[in-house]
N, C-alpha and C positions, 0 to 999 in steps of 0.2 A: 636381547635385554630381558633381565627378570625381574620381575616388581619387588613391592614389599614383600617381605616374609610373611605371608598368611597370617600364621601362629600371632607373631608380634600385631599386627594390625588388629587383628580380634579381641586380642587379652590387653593390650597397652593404649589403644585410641578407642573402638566401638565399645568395647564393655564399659571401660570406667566413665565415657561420653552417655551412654545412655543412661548410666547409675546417677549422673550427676541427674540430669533433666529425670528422673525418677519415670522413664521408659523402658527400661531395662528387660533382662529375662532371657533367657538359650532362644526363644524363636527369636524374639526382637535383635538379640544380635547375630545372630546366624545368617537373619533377613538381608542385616546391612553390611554384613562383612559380605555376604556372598551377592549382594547387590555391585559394591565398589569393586568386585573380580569380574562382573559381568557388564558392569559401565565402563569401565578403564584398564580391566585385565591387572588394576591394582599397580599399574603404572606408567597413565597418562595423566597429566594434568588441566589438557586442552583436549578436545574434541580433535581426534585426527579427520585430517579432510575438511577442517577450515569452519566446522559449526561452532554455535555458541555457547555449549557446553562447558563445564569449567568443574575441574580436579575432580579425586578420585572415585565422585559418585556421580558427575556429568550431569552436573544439576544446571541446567538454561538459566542466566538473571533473571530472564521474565519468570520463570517457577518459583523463585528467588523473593523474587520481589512478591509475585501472590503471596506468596506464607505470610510474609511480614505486613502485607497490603489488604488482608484479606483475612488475617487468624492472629498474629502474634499479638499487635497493635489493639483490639478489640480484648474485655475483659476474660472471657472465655480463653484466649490464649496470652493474658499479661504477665502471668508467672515464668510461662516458661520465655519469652520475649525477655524478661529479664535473665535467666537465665546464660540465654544466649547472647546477650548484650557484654556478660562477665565474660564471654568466651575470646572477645572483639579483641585487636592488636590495634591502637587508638590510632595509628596510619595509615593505614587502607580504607576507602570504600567495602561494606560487607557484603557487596556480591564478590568482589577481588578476592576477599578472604578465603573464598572455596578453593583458589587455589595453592593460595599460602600457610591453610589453617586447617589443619587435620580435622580438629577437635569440633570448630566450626562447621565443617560441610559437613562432617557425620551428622554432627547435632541438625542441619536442616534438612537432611535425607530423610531424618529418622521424624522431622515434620511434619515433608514431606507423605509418609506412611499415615504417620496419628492422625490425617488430616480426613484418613478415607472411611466411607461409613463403614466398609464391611471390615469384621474385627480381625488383627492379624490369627493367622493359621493355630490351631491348635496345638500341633506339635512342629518339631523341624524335620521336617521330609522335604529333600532337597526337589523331589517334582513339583512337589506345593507350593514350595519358597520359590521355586523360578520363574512360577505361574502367576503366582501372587503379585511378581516382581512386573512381570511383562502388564497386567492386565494394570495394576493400580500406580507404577513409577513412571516404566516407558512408555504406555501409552497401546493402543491400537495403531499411532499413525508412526510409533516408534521402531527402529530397526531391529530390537533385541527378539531371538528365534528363543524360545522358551526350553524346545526339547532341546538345542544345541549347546544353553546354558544352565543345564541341570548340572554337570563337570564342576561350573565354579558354586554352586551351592553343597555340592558333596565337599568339594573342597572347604569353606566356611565351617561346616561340622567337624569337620575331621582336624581341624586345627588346633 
């Protein structure tokens, strides 16, 4: 199976997602195009192996729900909480959305990131971005091997 087409996911969901919430910029989305290749290979929707992971940046509800529990909700983050509320499909519960809603999961991936104190990478250098990726998305207690997904941040760039 092949996921999305790189190209298309970078230029058609991440960029014009992050432009909207005025996040934007070559690292920021290079961050999170070459994040969603390295959480879901850009084409799983579920966590393979039964976790609770959910589409194509394998963002957990509980992570989910901090953003919104912990940052959107509070003045500091009510803009873009509305922002993201414009994103909503009025059916679903919004942690569901992450895997029916492109635009949505990017938009809380890329939350997820603004949430961390240290400021995204200077430039897009795919060992940065993967490091960046492992230390402040997946975690330390997380599976993602850093040197192993440098691959899908060179890809991100090159898209």
């Amino acid at each position: 199976m092949n996921g999305l087409d790189v190209g298309q996911l970078k230029h058609l969901v991440v960029e014009p997602t992050l432009g909207a919430l005025g996040l934007g910029g070559d690292v920021a989305v290079n961050l999170l195009t070459g994040t969603a290749l390295a959480e879901s290979r850009g084409t799983y929707l579920k966590q393979v192996g039964g976790g609770p992971a959910l589409g194509l940046w394998q963002m957990e509800p509980a992570t989910h729900d901090d953003c919104w529990n912990n940052f959107l909700r509070f003045p500091v983050g009510k803009r873009l909480g509305g922002l993201l509320e414009d994103m909503l499909a009025p059916d679903l519960p919004r942690s569901a959305q992450m895997v029916t809603n492109l635009r949505y999961a990017c938009a809380m991936a890329r939350i997820r990131f603004y949430r961390v104190k240290e400021a995204l990478p200077g430039a897009s250098d795919p060992y940065v971005l993967s490091r960046y990726h492992k230390v402040h998305y997946n975690t330390v207690l997380g599976a993602a091997d850093p040197a192993a997904n440098v691959i899908f941040f060179k890809k991100a760039l090159q898209a």
